[in-house]
N, C-alpha and C positions, 0 to 999 in steps of 0.2 A: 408153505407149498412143498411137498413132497418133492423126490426125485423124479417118480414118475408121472407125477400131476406136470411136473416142468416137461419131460420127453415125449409129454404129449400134443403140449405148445409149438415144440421145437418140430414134428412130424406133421401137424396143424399147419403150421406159419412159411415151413422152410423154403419151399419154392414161391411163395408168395415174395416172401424176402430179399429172395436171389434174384428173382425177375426184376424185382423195381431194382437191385445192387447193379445188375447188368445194364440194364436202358439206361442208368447214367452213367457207368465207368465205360461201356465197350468193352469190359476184359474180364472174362471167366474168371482166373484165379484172383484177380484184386476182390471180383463180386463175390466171392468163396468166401474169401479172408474178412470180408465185411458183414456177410452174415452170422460166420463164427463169432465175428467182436460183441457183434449186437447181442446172441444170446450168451455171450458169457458176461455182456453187461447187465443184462435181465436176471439171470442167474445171482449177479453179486447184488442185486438190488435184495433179494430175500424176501423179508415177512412187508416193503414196502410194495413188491407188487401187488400184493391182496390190496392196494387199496386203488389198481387203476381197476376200471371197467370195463375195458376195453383194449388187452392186451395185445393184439393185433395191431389196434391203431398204434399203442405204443411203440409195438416194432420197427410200422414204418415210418414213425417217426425216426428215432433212431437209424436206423436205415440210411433216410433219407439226409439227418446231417453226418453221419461219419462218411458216407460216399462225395459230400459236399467239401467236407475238413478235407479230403483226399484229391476231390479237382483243385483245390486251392494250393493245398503242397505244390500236387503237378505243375499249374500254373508258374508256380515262383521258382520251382525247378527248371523249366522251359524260358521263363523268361528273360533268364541270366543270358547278358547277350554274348558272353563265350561262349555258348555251345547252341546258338544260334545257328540253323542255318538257311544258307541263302536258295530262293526256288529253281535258280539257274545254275545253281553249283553242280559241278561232276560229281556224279552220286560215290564212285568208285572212294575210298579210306584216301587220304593222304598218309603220306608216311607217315608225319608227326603224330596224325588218328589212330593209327596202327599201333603207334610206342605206345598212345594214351593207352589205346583198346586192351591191349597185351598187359601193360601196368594194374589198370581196373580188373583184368582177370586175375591176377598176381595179388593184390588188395582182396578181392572177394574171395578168391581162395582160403587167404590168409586169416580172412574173416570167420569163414566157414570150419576153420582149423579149431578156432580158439572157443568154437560154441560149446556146450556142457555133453556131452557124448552121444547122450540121446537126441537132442536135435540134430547134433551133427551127421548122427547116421541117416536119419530122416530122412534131411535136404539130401543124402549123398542118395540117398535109391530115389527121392520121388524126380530132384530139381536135376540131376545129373546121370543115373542111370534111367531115368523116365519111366519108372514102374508106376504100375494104377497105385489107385487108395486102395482098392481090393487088394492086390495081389500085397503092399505093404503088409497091411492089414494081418491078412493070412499069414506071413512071413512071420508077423510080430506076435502074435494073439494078442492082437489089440482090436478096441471098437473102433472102428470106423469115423466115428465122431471124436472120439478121446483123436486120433489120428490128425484127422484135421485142424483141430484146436490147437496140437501141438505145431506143426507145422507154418501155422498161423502164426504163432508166439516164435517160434525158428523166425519165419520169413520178418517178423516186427524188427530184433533184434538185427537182422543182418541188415536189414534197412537205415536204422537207427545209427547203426555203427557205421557202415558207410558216407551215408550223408553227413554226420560228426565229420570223418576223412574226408571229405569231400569242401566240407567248410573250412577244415583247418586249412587244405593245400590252399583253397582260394585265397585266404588269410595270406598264407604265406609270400602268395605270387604277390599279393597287393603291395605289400609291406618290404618284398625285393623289390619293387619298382623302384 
């Protein structure tokens, strides 16, 4: 399959994709990030796509379990009963949520320091100065999609690396008791 036989799948399927990514996450950019995954899964498949029939159906397949892998994370992220909380609790931070909140900024900063330059600049104009895909886009002379995929692979990594820190601290608090 050519490059352009593929970007024509990808202009075919893409809101097809995102719609069904969105009615199960609730969240634009998780449903972004998962439609990118899918066709750069499609993509690494190669000369094995020729042999579905129905590329479409494959997508939403796809689709449909990477958005599933992702409520399951959620879930087990949520369900850690520290960071529980209660329906009646004062919604206002506690202080000690304050030091956490302030520390996870401090962490995610730190995180976003240590990316390869070009993600880091990425995340710093889309996640933090809020500029479009477009106007990146324009800034960078880059495609659009190149844009997105990278920002995807950015946001995977700061993910990845966070929750790593986020398991270790747990660890640690266990292991001080």
């Amino acid at each position: 399959m050519t490059r352009d036989e593929f970007n024509n799948i990808i202009h075919k399927h893409n809101r097809k994709l995102f719609a069904i990514a969105f009615r199960i996450l609730r969240n634009r950019q998780e449903a972004e990030d998962v439609v990118q995954d899918v066709f750069l899964k499609m993509w690494m498949m190669g000369k094995k796509l020729d042999e579905y029939n129905d590329l479409c159906a494959l997508g939403v397949t796809i689709t449909k379990n990477s958005c599933l892998d992702m409520l399951r994370k959620w879930k087990h992220i949520n369900s850690d009963p520290d960071i529980m909380i209660s329906a009646n609790a004062d919604p206002s931070p506690s202080p000690f949520e304050q030091i956490v909140s302030a520390e996870d900024e401090n962490i995610l900063a730190g995180i976003i320091e240590e990316l390869p330059p070009l993600y880091r600049d990425l995340v710093q104009l889309r996640e933090i100065n809020g500029l479009s895909y477009e106007e990146i886009s324009a800034m960078n002379d880059v495609n659009i999609n190149t844009l997105r995929v990278t920002l995807s692979r950015a946001r995977q990594m700061i993910r990845e690396k966070y929750l790593k820190y986020y398991d270790d601290r747990k660890q640690s608090e266990r292991t001080s008791r």
